[in-house]
C-alpha positions in Angstrom: -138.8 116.1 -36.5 -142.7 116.3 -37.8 -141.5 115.1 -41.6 -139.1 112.5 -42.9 -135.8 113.6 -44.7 -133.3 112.2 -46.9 -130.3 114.1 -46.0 -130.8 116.7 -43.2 -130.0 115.2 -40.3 -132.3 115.4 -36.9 -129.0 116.1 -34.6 -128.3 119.7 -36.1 -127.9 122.7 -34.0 -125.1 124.5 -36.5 -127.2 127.3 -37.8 -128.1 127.7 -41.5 -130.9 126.8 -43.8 -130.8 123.5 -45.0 -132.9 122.2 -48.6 -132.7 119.4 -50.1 -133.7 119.1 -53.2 -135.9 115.3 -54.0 -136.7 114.7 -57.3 -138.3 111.6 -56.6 -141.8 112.8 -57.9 -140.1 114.9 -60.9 -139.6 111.6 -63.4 -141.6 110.5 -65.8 -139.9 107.4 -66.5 -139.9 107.2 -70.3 -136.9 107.0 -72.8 -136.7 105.8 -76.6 -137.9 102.8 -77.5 -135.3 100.3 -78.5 -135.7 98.0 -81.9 -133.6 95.2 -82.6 -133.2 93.4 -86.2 -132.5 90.0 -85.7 -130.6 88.4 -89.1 -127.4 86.8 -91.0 -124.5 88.5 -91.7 -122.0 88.2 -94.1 -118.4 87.3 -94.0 -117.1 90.6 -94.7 -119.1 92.1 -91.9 -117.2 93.3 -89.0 -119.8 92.9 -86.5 -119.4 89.6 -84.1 -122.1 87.1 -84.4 -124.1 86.8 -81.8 -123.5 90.3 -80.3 -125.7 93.0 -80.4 -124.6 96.7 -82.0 -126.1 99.5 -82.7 -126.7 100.4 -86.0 -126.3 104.4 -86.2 -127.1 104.5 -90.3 -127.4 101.9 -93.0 -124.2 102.8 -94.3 -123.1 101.5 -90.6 -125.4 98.2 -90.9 -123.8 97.5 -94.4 -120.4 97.7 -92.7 -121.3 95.4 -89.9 -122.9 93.1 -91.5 -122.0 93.3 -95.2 -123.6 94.8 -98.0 -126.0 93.0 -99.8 -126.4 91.2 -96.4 -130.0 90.0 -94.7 -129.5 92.4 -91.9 -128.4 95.4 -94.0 -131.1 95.0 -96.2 -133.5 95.2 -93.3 -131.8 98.2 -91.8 -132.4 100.0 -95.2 -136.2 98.5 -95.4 -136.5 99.8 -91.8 -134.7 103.4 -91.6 -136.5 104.3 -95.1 -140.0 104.0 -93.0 -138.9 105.0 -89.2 -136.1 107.6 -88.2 -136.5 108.0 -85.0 -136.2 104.8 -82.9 -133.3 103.5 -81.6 -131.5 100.9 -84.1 -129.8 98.0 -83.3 -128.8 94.3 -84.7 -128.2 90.6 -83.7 -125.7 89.3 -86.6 -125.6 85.7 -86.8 -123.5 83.9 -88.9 -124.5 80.9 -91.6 -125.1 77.8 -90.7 -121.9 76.0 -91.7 -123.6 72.6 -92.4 -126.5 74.9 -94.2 -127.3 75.1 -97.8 -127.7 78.0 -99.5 -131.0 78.0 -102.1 -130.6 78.2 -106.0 -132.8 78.6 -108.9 -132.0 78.7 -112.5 -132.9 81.1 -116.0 -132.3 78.8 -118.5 -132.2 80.7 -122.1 -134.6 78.1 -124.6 -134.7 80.9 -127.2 -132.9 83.7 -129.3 -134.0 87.0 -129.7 -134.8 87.8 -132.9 -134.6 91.7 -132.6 -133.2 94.0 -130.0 -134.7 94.9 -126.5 -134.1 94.9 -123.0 -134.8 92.0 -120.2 -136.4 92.7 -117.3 -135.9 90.6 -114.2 -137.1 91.0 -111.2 -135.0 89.4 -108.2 -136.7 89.8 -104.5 -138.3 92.6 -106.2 -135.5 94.1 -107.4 -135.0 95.0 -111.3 -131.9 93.4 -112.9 -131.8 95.2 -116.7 -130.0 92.9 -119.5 -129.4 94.1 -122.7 -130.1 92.0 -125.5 -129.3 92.0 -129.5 -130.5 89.9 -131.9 -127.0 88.9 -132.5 -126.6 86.9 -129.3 -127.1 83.3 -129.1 -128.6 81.7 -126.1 -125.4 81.1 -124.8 -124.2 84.4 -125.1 -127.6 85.9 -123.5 -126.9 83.8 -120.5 -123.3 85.1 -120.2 -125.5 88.7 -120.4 -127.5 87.7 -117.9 -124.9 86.9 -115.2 -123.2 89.5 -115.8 -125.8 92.0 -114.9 -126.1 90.9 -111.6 -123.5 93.7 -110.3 -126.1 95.1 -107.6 -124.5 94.7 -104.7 -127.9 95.0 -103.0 -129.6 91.7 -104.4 -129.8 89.4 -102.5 -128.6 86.2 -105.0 -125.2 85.7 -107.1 -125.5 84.6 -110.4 -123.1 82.2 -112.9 -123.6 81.3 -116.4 -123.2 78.1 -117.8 -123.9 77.2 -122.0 -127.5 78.6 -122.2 -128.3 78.5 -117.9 -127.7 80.9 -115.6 -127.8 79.6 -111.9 -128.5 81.7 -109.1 -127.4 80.6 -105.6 -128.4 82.7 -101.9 -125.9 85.1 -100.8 -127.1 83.2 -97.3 -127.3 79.5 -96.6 -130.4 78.6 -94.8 -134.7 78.3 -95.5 -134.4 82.2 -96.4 -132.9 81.9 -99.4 -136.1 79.8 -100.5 -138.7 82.5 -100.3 -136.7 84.9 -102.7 -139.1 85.4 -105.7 -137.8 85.5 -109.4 -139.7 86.6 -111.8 -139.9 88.6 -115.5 -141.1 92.2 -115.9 -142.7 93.0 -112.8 -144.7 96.4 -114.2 -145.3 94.6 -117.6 -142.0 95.3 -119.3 -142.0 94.0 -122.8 -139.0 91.0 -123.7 -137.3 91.2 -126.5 -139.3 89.7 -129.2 -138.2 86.1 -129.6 -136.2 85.6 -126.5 -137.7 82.6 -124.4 -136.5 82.0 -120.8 -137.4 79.3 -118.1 -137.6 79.9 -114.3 -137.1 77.6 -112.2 -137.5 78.8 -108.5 -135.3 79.2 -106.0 -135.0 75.8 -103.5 -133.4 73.9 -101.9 -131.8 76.2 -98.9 -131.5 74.5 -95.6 -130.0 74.8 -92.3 -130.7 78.1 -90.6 -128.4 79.0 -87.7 -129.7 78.2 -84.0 -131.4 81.2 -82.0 -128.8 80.0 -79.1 -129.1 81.3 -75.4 -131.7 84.0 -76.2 -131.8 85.2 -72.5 -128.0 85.5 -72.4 -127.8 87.1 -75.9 -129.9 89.9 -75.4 -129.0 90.4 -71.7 -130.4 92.3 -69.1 -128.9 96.4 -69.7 -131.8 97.3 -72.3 -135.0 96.8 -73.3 -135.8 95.5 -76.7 -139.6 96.7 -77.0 -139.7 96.0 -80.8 -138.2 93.1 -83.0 -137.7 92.3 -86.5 -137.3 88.5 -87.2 -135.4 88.1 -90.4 -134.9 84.5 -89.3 -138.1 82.8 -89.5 -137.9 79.3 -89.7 -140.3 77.4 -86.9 -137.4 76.5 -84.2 -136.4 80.4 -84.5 -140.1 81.3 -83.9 -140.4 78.8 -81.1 -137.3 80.4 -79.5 -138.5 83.8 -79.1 -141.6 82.4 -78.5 -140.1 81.1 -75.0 -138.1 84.5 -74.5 -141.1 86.9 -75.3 -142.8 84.8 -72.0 -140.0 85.0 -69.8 -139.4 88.6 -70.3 -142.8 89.8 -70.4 -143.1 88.3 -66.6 -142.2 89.2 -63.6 -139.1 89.7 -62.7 -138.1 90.6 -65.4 -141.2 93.1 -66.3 -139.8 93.9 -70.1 -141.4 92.3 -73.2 -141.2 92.9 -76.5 -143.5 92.7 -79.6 -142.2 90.7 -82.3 -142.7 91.1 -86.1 -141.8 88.5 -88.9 -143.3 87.5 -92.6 -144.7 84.6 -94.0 -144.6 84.1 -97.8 -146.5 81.1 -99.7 -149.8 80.7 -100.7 -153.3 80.0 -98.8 -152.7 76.2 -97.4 -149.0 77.1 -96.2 -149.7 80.2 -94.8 -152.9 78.0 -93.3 -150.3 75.1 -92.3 -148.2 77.3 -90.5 -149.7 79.5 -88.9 -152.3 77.4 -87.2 -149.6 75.1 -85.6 -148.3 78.2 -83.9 -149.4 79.6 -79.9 -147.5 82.8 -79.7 -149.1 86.0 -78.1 -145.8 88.0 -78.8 -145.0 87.4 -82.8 -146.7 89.0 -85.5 -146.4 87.0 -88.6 -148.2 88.7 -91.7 -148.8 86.1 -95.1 -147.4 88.2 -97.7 -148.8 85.4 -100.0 -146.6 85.4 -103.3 -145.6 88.6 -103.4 -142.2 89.9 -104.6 -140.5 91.2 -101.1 -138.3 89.3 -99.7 -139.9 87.4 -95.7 -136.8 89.5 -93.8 -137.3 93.0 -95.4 -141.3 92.6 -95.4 -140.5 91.9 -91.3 -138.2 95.2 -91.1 -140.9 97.1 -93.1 -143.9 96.2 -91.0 -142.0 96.7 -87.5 -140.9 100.1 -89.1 -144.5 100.7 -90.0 -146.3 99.4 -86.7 -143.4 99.8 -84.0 -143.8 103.9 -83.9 -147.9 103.7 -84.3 -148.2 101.5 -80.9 -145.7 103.4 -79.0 -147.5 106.3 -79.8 -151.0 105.0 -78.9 -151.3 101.3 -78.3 -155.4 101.1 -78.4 -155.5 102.3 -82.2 -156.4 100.5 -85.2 -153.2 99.8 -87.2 -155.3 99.6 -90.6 -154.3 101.4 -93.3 -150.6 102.3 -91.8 -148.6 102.2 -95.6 -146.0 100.0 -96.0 -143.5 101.8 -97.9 -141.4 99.4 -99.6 -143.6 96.7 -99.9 -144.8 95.1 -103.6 -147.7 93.8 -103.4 -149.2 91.8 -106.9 -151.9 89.5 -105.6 -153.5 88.8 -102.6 -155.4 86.6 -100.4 -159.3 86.9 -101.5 -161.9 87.6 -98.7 -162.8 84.3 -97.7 -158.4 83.1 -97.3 -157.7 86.5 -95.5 -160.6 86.4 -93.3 -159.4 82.2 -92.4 -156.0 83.4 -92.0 -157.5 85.7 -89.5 -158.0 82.8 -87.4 -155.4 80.9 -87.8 -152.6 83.0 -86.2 -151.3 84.5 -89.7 -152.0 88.6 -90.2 -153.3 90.3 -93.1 -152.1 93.0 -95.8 -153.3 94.7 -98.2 -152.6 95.1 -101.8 -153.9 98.5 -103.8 -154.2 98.7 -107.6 -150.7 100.2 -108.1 -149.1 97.4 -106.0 -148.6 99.4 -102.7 -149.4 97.9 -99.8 -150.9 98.3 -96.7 -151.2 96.6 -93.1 -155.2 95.6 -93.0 -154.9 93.4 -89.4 -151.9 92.9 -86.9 -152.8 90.0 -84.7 -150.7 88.0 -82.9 -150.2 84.0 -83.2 -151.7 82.8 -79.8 -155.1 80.6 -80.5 -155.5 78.3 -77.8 -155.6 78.0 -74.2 -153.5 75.2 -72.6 -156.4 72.4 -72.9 -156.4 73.5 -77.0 -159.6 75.4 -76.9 -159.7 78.6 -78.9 -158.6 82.0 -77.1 -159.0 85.4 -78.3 -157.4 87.1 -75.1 -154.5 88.0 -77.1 -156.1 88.4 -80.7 -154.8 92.2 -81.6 -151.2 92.8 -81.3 -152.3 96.0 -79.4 -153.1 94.1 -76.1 -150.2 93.1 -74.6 -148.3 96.5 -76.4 -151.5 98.2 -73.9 -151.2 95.6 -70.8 -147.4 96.0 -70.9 -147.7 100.1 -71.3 -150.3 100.0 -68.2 -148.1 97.6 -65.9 -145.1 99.8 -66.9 -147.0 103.3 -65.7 -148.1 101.0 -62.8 -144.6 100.4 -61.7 -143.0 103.7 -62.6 -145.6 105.5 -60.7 -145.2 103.4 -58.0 -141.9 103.7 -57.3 -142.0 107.2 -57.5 -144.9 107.3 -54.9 -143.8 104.5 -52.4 -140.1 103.9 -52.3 -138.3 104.4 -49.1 -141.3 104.3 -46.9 -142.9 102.5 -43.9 -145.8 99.7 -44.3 -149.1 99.7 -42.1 -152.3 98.4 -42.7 -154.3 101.7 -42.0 -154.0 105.1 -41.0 -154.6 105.1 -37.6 -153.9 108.8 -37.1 -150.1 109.2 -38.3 -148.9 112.9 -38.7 -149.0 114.3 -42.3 -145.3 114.4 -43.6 -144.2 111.0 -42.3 -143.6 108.4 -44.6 -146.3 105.9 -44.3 -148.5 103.7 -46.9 -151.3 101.6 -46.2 -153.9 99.9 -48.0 -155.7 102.7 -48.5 -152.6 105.1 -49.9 -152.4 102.4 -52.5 -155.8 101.8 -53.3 -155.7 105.4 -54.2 -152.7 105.9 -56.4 -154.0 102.9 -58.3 -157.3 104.6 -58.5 -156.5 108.0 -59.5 -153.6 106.3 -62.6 -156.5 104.3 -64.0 -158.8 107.7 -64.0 -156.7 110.5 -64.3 -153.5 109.1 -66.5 -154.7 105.4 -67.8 -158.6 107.0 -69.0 -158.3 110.7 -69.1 -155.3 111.9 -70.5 -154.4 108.3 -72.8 -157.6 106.8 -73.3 -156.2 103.6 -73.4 -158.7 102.5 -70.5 -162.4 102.9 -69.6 -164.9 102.0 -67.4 -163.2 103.2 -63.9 -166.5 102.0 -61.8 -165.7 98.6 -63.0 -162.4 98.9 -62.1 -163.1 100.5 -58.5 -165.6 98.0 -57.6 -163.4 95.0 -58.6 -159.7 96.8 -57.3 -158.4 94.4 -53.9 -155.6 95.8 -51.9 -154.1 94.2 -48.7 -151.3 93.8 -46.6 -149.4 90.5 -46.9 -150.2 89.0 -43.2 -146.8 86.8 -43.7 -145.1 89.4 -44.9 -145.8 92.8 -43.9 -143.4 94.7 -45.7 -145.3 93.5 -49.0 -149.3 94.9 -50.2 -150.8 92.5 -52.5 -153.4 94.0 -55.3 -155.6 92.7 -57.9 -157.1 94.6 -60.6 -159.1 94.2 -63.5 -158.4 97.0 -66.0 -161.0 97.4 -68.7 -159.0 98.2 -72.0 -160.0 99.7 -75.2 -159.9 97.9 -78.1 -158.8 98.7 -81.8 -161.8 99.7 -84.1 -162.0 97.1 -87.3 -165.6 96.3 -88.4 -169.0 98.0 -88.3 -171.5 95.6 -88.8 -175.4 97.2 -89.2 -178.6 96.1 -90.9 -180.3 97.7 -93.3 -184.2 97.6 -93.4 -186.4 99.5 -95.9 -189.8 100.2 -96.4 -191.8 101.3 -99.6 -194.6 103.4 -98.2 -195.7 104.4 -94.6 
């Protein structure tokens, strides 16, 4: 027999014509990307905690994990920007020993006419009626009462003249939900005097737990959205974004999650942090909530990298998003070196991504690394590696290993060093450069690509290469000169 076969046998004499059909070579390898939300549920969800599900709408997410919930806010904050992705959730339950934040509107004056209250919880608009009639008491009661959006993410009570909110979550998260009076300039009733006081004092967020075990080995998880963000949560999927973007395993994941205080905490925290997986834009003081901003910009950037990993993210809208103030120049452009990404606020309060970078700084003896600045190169390494394996396998499963061609008949199944110096060779050109263009200089890479055979193990090639990637476009930097006559 002059070629190799799969099924047709070499002892046949019984006449006929025989096909097979092998589509080995046929398969691109490429399905849907996956997302996962990772939050807190609610009692009255009917998802487990700790299991993933699928979310197939965010009618489903509210059902599984409560309306009003962490996780089916993010699953609203997510499908309103991306509908094609593949949805799912990790629920996790409240801390039982946690805390759940609260803040207070405490009602120091009447109204002396008429008029409408506007607050503003996590961005969203709670409208109170208010007569001149009422006394502060009574406006308080009015207050409370209006809280009937099942969709905010507080409960209120009134007591005499105070009105005290409390987390529908225990834990950190409920500490970054923003209170505040009309938003878009509303006018109060004339007379009426309130006092915020902000919401604090949330603690205890529920452990990540076995992160490996939890997310398992049957699917691949390319994009995440931390709603949970305190810094043992980050550290966590810090340690499971390594593991799973090495060998064997050989599926990582890009990680998104939101930072909100000012300058020096957004400074604090991100500079204490390493991680080359995790995305973690300041959204400085600004309304949104730190676990829908995280759904919004993995719903904004998730799609854009998948599609082309090398481009500039800048400008991608984040529909959603309130934006007030921001980080000046000088803050933003320190945060850019500190770990923390960027936003960006325009003058009717929509906002914008400016810079994804990722939170690795340092090499292992604490000098500063860039290797992993962009959040596009390890999406890129990862997409090469995976087009690197794919192909691969579709080129070199099920055959024999020799060190050189020394003559073999065409048809058998044979591949040397040479057989994969070539496929490696013609990906980086023909697929890697040519048709994606997330890859350049091939001379480089052919001077600098090493193949060999294993000499202790000759069913094994060994190859090191060097791709060249391309790198998302941010700044043009030029220098103007002039003259006045010549």
């Amino acid at each position: 027999m002059t070629l190799s076969y799969d099924y047709i046998p070499q002892a046949l004499r019984y006449p006929g014509v025989y096909i097979e059909i092998d589509g080995s070579q046929a398969g691109l390898g490429d399905d849907i990307p996956a997302v996962l939300l990772v939050g807190q549920k609610l009692a009255a969800g009917s998802a487990v905690a700790g299991e993933i599900t699928r979310i197939s709408s965010v009618y489903d997410a509210q059902q599984k994990a409560g309306a009003g919930s962490m996780l089916a806010q993010m699953a609203a904050r997510y499908r309103a920007i991306d509908e094609t992705l593949d949805l799912y959730m990790l629920p996790y339950s409240d801390n039982g020993a946690g805390v759940a934040a609260t803040g207070t509107i405490t009602v120091t004056a009447a109204a002396t006419a008429d008029g409408t209250l506007s607050l503003y919880i996590g961005g969203r608009l709670v409208s109170v009626g208010v007569t001149s009639t009422m006394t502060t008491a009574q406006v308080a009661t009015a207050i409370a009462a209006a809280f009937t959006d099942p969709d905010l993410p507080v409960t209120a009570a009134a007591v005499a003249s105070v009105v005290t909110l409390t987390a529908k979550h225990k834990g950190t998260c409920g500490n970054n939900i923003d209170m505040r009076l009309n938003l878009y300039g509303e006018l109060k009733p004339t007379g009426l005097a309130l006092t915020l006081a902000a919401m604090a004092g949330g603690a205890g967020d529920p452990a990540p737990g076995n992160l490996a075990t939890l997310l398992g080995t049957n699917r691949w998880y390319r994009y995440i959205a931390l709603g949970i963000n305190d810094a043992a949560t980050l550290a966590a999927w810090h340690t499971e974004s390594q593991r799973r973007y090495q060998p064997p395993v050989q599926a990582g994941f890009r990680a998104f999650t939101a930072h909100r205080g000012d300058y020096a905490a957004a400074a604090a925290f991100g500079e204490t942090k390493n991680y080359e997986h995790i995305c973690n834009p300041s959204l400085e003081l600004n309304p949104t909530t730190t676990w829908e901003a995280a759904a919004i910009v993995c719903a904004a950037a998730a799609p854009k990298v998948y599609n082309n990993p090398v481009e500039s993210l800048e400008g991608t809208p984040l529909p959603g998003m309130i934006g007030v103030t921001y980080h000046d120049w000088t803050a933003a452009n320190s945060l850019l070196f500190k770990g923390m990404s960027i936003i960006e606020v325009g003058k009717d309060g929509s906002c914008y991504i400016k810079r994804l970078i990722t939170m690795h700084q340092f090499r292992p003896d604490g000098s500063a690394d860039d290797a992993y600045l962009d959040i596009n190169t390890p999406e890129t390494l990862e997409r090469v590696r995976y087009a690197q394996r794919i192909g691969a396998i579709k080129a070199f499963a099920g055959t024999a290993a020799a060190k050189s061609n020394e003559g073999y008949r065409p048809g058998l199944r044979i591949t040397t060093e040479d057989s994969v110096k070539a496929y490696l060779l013609g990906l980086y050109r023909n697929i890697l450069m040519r048709e994606y263009g997330w890859v350049q200089n091939y001379d480089h890479y052919k001077d600098s690509l090493v193949v060999d055979q294993d000499p202790d193990n000759p069913s094994r090639f060994n190859y090191v290469d060097v791709p060249v990637l391309l790198s998302p476009f941010y700044i043009l930097a030029g220098r103007a000169q002039f003259v006045k006559r010549v």
